[in-house]
C-alpha positions in Angstrom: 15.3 -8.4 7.8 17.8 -6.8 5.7 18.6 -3.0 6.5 17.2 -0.5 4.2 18.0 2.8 4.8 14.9 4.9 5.1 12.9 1.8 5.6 12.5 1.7 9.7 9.9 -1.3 10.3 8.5 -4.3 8.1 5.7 -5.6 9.6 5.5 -9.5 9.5 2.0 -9.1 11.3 -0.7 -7.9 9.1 -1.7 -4.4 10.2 1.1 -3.6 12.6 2.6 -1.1 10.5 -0.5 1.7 10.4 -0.1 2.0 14.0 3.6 1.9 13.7 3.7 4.8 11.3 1.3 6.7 13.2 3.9 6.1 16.2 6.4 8.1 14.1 4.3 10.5 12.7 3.3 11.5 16.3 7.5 11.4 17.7 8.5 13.2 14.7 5.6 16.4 15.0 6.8 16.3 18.5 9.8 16.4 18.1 9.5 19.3 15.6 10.3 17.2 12.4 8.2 18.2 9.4 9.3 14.9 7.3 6.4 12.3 6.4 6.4 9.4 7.8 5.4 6.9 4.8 3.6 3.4 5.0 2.7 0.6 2.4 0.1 -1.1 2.8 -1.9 -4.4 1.0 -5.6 -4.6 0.7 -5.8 -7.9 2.1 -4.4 -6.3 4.9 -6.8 -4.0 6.0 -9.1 -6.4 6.9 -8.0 -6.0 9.7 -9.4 -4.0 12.4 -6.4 -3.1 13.8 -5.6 -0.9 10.4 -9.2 1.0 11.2 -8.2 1.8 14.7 -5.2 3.6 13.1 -6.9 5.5 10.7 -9.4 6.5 13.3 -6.6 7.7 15.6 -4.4 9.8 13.0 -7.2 11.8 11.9 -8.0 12.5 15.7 -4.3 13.2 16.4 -4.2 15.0 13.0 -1.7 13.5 11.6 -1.2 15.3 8.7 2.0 13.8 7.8 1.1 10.0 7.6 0.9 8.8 4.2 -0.2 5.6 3.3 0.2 3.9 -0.2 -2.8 0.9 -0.4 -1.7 -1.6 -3.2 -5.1 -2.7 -4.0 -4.3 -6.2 -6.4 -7.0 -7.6 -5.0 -5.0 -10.7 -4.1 -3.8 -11.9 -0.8 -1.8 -15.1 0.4 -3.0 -17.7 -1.2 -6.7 -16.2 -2.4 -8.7 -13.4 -3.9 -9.4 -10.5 -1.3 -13.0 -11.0 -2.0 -13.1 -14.6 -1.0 -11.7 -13.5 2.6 -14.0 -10.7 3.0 -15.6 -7.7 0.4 -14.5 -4.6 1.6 -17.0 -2.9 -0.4 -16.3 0.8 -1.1 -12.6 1.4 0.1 -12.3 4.9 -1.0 -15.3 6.2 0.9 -14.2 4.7 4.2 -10.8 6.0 4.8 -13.2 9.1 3.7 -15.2 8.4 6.4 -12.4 8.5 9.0 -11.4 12.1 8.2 -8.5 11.1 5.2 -7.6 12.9 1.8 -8.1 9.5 -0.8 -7.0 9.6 -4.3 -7.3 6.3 -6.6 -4.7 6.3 -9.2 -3.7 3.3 -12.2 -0.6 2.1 -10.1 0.6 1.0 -13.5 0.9 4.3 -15.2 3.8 6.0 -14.1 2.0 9.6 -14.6 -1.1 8.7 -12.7 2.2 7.5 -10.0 3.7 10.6 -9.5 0.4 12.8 -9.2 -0.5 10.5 -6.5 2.9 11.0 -5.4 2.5 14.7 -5.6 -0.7 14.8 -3.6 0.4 12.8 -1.2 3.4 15.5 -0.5 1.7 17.9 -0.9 -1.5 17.2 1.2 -0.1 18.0 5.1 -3.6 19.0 6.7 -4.8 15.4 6.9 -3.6 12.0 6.8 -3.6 11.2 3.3 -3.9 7.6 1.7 -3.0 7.0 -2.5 -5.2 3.6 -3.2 -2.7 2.1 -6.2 -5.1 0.1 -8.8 -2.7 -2.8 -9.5 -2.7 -6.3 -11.1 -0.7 -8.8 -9.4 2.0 -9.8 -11.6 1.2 -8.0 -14.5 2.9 -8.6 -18.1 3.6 -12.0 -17.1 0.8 -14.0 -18.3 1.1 -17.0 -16.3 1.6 -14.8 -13.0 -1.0 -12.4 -13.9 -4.0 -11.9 -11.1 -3.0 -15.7 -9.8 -3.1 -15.9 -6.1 -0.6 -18.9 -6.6 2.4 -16.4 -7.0 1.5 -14.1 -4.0 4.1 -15.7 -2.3 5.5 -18.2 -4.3 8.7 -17.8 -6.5 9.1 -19.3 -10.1 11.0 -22.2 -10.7 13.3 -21.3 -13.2 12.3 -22.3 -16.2 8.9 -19.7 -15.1 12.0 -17.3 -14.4 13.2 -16.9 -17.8 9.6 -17.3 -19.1 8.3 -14.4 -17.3 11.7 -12.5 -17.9 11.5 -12.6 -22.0 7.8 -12.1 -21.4 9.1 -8.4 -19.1 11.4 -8.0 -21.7 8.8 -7.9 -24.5 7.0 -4.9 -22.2 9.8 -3.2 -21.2 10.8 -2.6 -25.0 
């Protein structure tokens, strides 16, 4: 792994990084350190139970500064979430466990920084902001395709998908 400042941990292991956050979010309160501790997460990854063991845990602990961002493409490794396992109603369970939720467009940069806002500004619970995205979007060959999850164009897809970015961007 590369060093990113800010960045302290990238989990290779699906759902390690919940409880890893939490970890931090529990050193820092003790330590007297009112910074948030911030963690991405995909929604293939919390499938895991792990990731619900967390989130029961940082409510009891009251965790108030543990933020998580969900990117919810529906896509993960090599398949559709829903092929793996239907989560169902995603909002109401971190709910259920005691969380602030707000679902936000993660592709409109307004709807971004309110979630970002609330997020920050939320400190008496853990707080999660559940990003509605589409994997590779404004690329129409990449778009919601479970091949490109982890799989980089060749390069004639490259400059494909960069006039294609460049058409959106302008």
């Amino acid at each position: 792994m590369k060093w990113c400042p800010g960045v302290d941990f990238s989990a290779g292991s699906l759902g390690m990084g919940l409880s890893f956050g939490m970890g931090c979010a529990i050193a820092g309160r003790l330590s007297g350190s009112e910074r948030n501790i911030f963690v991405m997460l995909g929604d293939g990854e919390i499938q895991e139970g792990s990731i619900w063991e967390a989130a029961m845990a940082a409510k009891h602990h009251e965790l108030g500064n543990l933020k998580v961002i969900l990117d919810r493409n529906r896509i993960q490794n090599d398949d559709f979430c829903v092929t793996q396992m239907r989560m169902f109603d995603i909002p109401a369970k971190w709910e259920s466990f005691g969380w602030d939720v707000m679902e936000i467009d993660g592709h409109n940069m307004d709807d971004v920084v309110r979630g970002l806002d609330f997020l920050v500004n939320n400190n008496d619970n853990p707080a999660i902001l559940i990003a509605n995205t589409i994997k590779g979007k404004g690329v129409s060959f990449m778009e919601d395709n479970p091949a490109f999850h982890g799989a980089a164009p060749n390069d004639e897809q490259f400059k494909l998908a960069m006039n294609e970015l460049g058409e959106v961007m302008s």
